[in-house]
N, C-alpha and C positions, 0 to 999 in steps of 0.2 A: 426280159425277165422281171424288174422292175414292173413294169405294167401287168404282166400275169400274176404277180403276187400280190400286189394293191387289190386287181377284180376279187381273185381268192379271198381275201380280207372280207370285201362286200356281199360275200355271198351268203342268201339268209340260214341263217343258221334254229327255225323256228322251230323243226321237226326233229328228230334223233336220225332221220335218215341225212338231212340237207347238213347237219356234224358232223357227221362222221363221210361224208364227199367231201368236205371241207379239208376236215385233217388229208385223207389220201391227198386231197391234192398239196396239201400244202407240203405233205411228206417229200413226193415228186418233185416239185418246186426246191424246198429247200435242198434235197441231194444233187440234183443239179447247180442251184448254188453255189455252195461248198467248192465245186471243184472250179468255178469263176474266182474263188476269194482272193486268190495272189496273184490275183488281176487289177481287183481294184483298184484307184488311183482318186477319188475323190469320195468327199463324208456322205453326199447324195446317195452312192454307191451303196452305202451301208448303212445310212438310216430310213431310205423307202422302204426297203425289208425287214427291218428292224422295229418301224414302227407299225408295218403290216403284221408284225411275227404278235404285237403287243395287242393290238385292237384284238388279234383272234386268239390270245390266250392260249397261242401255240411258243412253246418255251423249249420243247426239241422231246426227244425221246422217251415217255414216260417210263421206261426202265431204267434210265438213266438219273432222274429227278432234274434234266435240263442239261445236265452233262454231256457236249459233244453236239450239243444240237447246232442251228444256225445261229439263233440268238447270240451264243456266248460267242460263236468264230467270230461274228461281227464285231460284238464289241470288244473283242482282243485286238479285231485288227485297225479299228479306230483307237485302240489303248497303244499300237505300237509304233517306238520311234518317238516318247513323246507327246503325244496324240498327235505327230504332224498331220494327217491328213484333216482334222480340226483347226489347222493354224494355215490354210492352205490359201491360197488369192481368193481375194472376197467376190461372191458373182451372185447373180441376183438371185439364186435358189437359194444359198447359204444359209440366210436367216429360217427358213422354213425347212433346213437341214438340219441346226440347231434344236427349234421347235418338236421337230420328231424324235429328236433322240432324247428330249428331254421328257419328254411325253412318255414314251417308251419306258422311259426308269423309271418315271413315277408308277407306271401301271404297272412296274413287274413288281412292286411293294405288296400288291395287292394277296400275292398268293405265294405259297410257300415254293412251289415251280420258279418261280419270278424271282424270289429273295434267293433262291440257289443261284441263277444266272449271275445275278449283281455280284456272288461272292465270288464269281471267278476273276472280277475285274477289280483295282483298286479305283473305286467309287468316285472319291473326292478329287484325285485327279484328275480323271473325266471330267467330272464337273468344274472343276476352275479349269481346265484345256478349253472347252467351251465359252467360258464366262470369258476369258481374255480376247476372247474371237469374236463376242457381241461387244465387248466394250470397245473394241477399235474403230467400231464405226456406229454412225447414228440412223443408217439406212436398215432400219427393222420397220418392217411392215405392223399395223397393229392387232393382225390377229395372231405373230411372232411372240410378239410383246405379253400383250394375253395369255398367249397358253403356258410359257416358258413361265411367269409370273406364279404362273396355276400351278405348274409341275413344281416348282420352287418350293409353294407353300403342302401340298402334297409330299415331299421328301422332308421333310423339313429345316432344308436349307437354306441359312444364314448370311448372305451375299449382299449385305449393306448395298457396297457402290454397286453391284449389278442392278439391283433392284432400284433402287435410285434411280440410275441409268435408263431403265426398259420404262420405268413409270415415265420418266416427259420423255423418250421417244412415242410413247405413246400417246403421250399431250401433246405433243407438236402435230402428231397426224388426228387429233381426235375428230375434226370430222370426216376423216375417212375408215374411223370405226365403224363396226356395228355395231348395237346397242350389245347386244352379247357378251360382245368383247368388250364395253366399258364394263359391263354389269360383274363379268368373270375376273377382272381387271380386282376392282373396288374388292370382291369377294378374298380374292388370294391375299391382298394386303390386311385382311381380316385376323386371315387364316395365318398369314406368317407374325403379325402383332400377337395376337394369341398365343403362338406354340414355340416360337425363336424372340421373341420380343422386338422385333424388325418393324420401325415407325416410319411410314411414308413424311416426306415434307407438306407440313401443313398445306402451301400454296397447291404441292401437283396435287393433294386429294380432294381440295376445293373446284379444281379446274375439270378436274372426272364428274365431279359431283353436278357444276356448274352445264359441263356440254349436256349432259344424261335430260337435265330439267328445261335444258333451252330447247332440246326437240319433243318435248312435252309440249311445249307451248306453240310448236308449229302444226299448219295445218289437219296436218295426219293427226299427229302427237299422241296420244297414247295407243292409236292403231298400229305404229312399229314397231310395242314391244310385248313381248309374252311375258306371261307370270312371272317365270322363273326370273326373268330379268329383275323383276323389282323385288322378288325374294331376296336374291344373290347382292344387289346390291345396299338393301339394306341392315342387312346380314353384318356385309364387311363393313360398311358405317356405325353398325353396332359394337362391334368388338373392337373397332379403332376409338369409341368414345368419340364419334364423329356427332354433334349436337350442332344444328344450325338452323337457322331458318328455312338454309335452300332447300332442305330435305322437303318441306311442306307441299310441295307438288309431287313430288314421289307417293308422300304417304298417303298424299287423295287421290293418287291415281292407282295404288298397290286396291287402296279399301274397295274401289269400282270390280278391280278384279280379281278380287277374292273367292266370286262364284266359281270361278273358271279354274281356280286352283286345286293342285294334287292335295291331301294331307298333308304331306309332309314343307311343300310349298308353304301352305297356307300356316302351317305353324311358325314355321322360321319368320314368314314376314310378321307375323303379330308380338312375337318375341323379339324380333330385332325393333320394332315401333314404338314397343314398353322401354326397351333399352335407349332406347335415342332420346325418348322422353318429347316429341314433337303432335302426338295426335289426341284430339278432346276425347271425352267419352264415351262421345255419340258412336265415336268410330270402332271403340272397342265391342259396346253395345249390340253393334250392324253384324261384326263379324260373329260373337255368340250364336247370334239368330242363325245365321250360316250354320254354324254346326248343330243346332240345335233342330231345325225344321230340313237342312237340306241332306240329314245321315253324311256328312262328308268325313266323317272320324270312323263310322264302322268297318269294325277290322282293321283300325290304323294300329301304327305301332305306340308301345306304351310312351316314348320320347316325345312323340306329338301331343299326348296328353299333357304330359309333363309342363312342356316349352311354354302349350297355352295357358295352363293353371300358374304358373311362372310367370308370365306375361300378363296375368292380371291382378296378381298380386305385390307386382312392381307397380303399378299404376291405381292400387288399391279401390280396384273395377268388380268388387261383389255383385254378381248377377243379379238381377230382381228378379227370375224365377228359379225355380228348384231343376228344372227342366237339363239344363249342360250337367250337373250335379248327378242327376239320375244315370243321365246316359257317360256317364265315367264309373260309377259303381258300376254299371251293366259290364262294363272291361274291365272289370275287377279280373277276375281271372286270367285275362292275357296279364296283368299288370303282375300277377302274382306269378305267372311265369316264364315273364320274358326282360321284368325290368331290369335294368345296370345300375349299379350304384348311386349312379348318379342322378337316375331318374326319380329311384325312390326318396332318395335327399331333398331333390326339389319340389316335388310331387309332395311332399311331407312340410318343408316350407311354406309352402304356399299354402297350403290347407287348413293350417296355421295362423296366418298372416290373416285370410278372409274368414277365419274364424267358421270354417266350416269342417267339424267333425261326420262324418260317416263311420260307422264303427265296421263296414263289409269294407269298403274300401281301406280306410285304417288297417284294417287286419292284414289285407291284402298286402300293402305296402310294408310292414313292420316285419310280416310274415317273411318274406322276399329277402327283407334285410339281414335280418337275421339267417338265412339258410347263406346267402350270399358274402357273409362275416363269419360264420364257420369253413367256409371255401377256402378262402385267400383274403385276408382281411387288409394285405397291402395294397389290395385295390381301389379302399376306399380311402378318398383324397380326406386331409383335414378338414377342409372346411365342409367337405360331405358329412363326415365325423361329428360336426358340432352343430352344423344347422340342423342334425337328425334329432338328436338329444333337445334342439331347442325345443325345435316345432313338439315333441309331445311334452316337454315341460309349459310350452304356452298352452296347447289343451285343458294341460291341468292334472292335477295329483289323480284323478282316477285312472288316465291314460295313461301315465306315471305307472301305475299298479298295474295294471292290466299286463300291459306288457315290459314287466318286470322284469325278464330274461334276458329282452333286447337291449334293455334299457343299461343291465350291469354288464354287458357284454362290450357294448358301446365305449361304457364309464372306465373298464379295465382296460381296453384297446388304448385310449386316449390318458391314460395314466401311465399305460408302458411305454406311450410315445415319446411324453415330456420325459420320462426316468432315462429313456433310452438318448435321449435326443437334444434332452435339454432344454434351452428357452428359445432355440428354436425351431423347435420341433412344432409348436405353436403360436401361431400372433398373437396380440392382444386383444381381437377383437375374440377369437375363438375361446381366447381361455375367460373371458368376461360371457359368454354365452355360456360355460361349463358353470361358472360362478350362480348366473341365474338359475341354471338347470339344476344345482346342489338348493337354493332356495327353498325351490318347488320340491325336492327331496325331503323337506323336513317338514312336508304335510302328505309325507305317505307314509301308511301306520304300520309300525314294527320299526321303521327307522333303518331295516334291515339296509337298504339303498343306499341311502346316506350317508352308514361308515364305509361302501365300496372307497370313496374318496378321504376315508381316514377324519369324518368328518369330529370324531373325540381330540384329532390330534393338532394341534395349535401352535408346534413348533417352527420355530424358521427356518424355510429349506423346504417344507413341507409341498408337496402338488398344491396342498388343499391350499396355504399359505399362498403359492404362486396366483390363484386364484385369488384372493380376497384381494391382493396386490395387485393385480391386473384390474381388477373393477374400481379398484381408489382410484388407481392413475387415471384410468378412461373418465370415471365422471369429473376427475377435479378438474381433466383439461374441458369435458362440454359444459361446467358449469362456469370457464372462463370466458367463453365463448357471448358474440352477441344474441341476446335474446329474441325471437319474436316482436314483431309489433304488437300484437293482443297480449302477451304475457308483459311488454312492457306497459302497456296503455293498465291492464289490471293493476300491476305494483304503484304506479304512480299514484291511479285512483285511490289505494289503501293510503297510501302517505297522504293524500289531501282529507282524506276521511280521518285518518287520524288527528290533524289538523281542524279542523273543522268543528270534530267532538269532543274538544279540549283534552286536556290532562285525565289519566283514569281511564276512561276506556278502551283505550289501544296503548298498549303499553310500548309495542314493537314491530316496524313493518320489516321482512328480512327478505330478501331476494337471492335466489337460488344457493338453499342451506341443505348442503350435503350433508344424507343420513350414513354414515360411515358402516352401521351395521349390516345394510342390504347395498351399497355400493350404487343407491341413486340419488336424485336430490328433489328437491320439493322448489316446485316456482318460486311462490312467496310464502312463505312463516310468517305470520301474525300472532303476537302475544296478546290476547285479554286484559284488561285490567281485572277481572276472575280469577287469573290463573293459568287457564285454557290455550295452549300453543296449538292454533289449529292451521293448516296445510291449505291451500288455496290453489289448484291448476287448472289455469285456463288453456281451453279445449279448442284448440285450433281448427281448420281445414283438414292439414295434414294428420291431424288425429282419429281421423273419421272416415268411411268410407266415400269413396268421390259419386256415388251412384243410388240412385234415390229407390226403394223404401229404406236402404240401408246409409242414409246419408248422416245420420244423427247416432250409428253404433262403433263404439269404440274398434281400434284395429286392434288384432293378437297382439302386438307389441305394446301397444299402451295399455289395456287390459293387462296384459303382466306387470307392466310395471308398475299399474296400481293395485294389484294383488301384494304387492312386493311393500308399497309404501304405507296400504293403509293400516294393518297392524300396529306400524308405529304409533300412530297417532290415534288410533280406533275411528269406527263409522264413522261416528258425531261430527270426529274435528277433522275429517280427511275430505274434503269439498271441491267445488266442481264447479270451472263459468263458462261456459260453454259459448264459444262464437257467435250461437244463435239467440242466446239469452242476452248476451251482452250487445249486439247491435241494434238498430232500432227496426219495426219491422217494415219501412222501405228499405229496399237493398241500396246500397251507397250510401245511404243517409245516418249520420252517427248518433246516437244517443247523446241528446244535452247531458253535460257534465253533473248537474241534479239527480237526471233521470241514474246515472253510472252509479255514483253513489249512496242512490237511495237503496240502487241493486244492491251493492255490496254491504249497506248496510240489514237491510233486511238478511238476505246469504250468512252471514255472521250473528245473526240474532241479540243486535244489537238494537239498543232506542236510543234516540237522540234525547238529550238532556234538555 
């Protein structure tokens, strides 16, 4: 019976005719079943059909909603007594009896059929009756290890010592892995860091990571593994905050295979690669052109667009043609009716960040938001919340206006949060992104915007108050902070310069002087002997796009924040030394001390005496 219900399982189900033989037979099977059940006497017994019933999305009697089928008999009668027939002598199926029933729960999440079965049984029982039954022994095979891992992070179950436990049983055998099963392995601890906050030990994610790149380096080496394996596993490396060097043969063996990737593959890996922070630009570069020349996005879904605009806006990878650009306006429309919340958030982010407006695209995205925050607006996460409102306050006060509706839609969600919620209803980082976003409010005309956040009102206690609070704190702790090497090699220089030019002409060198009014601070303040208090920032690497024609343009974020500083001080005295100005033009080679100074003297419109 067993084996007649596994075949059923396998049988293709491509046609509407080859489904519905499927069900008949599975109907037949299961009513024969049923009347075996107070037969059984071991977990085998009931999870071969169990996890045959799960693969074919057969959950019992659709007039029932799963009530009464085989599914639920099974797992009542592995729920009963206990779960003794789960605590029963350990024998070499067991592990791969485990495996299926955990498989099984996790697929029956999938569908409202599946989530009726699960409520017939208490859940968490089952699953620690289980969990004590793998933890007595260390004889788990590792494709055991693997799926139970997978179903773990799929339920989203919290089983510390299990999980611990199955990761170096699975170390102990890793090379008797498949690459799959490390890859699915790496993924699930992704997944349960992510969603249960469940951290592998350092050592065993090193030792996954370690076997994964050592048979890279064997003959075969990158011919035993498919795509999805180095999607999956640098996926899970990404959402563990896993940064190492070992990864660097993953990541140039993922780039090789990037042609050969689904969409949705090929997004996760280039997303997870930004997030790990391990590959040049060339590689980001390589995969554009992928999308770009080989149509591998047409007709993807809006999250693939997403992940990739995400992904190179983490690694500040502005395309140098307009070419990816076009062809994501051209899915405007799917984007405008298929995005989630959180797509649009980051889709919005990023477009931001690379300083790249599209007003079809824009609209599309804002559009979406907006219909999708009249919906259900608890769906959208805070930091969805406030990196939406950034990104079009980084655009700028016309985007600002434009989509004015979204914008105060946004502004009241996020004010009835903190009112509702209090101080932590928001971080500090979100309510200092609200803080800039009110900035840029008070260059959009009518001001009508800008009192959404009560911005007349100045008392304590106030949102708008929690805001200006939140930006003092943040800058006064980054202005504590060590500086740059180029921002300090600049202040120094101003101090020698001042030195140099006697008494009088520099009156003052001041290193990072927080402007209280807009919640930033200014590198160095140099006072004139004129009078003149003028601002000095030097323009680093990470200020700038990492990808050449666009290597010399400021990013969304420092563009805001010199939107934000230059007022203070007006055009004249709000100045700029740019990395590339300030070195010498061989690369490595530094500007003689002379030469810096004579820069900075001239920059200041100063003469020497």
């Amino acid at each position: 019976m067993n084996r007649a219900i596994s075949y059923a399982n396998k049988l293709a189900s491509a046609s509407p005719e080859d489904a519905a033989l499927r069900k008949r037979i599975f109907d037949a099977l299961s009513g024969a079943y049923l009347q075996l059940l107070p037969r059984l006497r071991t977990a085998p017994d009931c999870t071969i059909p169990l996890y045959a019933c799960s693969r074919a999305k057969y959950w019992g009697p659709a007039s029932t909603g799963g009530k009464g089928g085989l599914a639920v008999a099974l797992l009542q009668r592995l729920s009963e007594k206990e779960c003794a027939l789960l605590w029963g002598e350990w024998k070499e199926q067991s592990d791969q009896s485990h495996s299926n029933l955990w498989l099984a729960l996790a697929e029956a999440l999938k569908s409202a059929e599946g989530r009726q079965v699960l409520s017939s049984i208490d859940l968490p029982r089952l699953l620690e009756a289980s969990a004590v039954g793998l933890l007595s022994t260390r004889e788990l095979a590792p494709q055991a290890c693997s799926n139970i891992l997978l179903a773990c992070a799929r339920l989203k179950w919290r089983n510390d010592r299990l999980a611990h436990h199955l990761t170096e049983c699975l170390l102990e055998q890793g090379h008797k892995a498949k690459n799959q099963e490390l890859a699915n392995a790496v993924y699930a601890l992704g997944e349960l860091a992510e969603d249960v906050r469940h951290m592998p030990r350092p050592e065993d994610l090193q030792g996954l990571v370690q076997e994964a790149t050592a048979r890279l380096a064997s003959p075969r080496g990158a011919s035993t593994f498919i795509p999805l394996d180095y999607a999956n596993m640098l996926l899970g490396c990404a959402k563990l905050g896993f940064k190492d060097s070992a990864l660097e043969p993953l990541v140039v063996a993922a780039g090789q295979a990037v042609h050969h990737m689904s969409a949705q593959e090929f997004a996760n890996t280039v997303w997870a690669v930004a997030k790990t922070g391990l590959a040049d630009q060339g590689w980001y570069a390589s995969a554009v052109k992928v999308v770009e020349q080989a149509g591998l996005f047409a007709a993807t879904s809006p999250q693939n667009w997403s992940n990739l605009w995400y992904a190179l806006a983490v690694v500040r990878h502005r395309p140098a043609s307009g070419r990816l650009l076009g062809l994501t306006v051209n899915a405007a429309g799917a984007l405008r009716q298929g995005a989630d919340y959180q797509t649009c958030a980051n889709s919005l982010w990023a477009l931001a960040n690379l300083r790249l407006y599209d007003e079809r695209l824009v609209d599309a995205l804002a559009g979406r938001l907006g219909e999708l925050l009249g919906q259900d607006s608890k769906q959208l996460t805070e930091q969805g919340l406030c990196n939406s409102l950034w990104a079009l306050a980084v655009m700028g006060p016309g985007v600002l206006s434009r989509y004015s509706g979204l914008v105060e839609g946004l502004l009241r969600e996020a004010e009835r949060r903190w009112m509702e919620g209090g101080r932590s209803s928001l971080n500090r980082e979100q309510l200092v992104q609200l803080w800039q976003t009110q900035l840029e409010l008070a260059n959009v005309g009518g001001g009508e915007l800008q009192r959404v956040l009560g911005a007349a009102e100045r008392r304590e206690g106030s949102f708008l108050s929690a805001l200006r609070m939140a930006a003092s704190s943040r800058i006064h702790l980054l202005a504590s902070l060590k500086p740059s090497p180029l921002e300090d090699e600049v202040a120094s220089a101003l101090e020698k310069l001042q030195r140099r030019m006697g008494p009088g002409a520099i009156v003052s060198v001041q290193r990072r002087v927080v402007v209280e009014e807009v919640g930033r601070f200014v590198q160095v303040l140099v006072e004139l002997g004129s009078g003149r208090r003028v601002a000095v920032e030097p323009i680093a690497l990470h200020d700038v796009y990492a990808t050449p024609p666009h290597d010399r343009m400021l990013t969304g974020s420092v563009q805001l924040r010199n939107r934000h500083l230059e007022p203070c001080f007006g055009a004249t005295d709000f100045l700029s030394a740019p990395y590339w100005e300030w070195e010498a033009p061989l690369p490595g080679a530094p500007k003689a001390e002379d030469e810096q100074l004579d820069y900075l003297s001239r920059l200041l419109g100063l003469r020497e005496a």
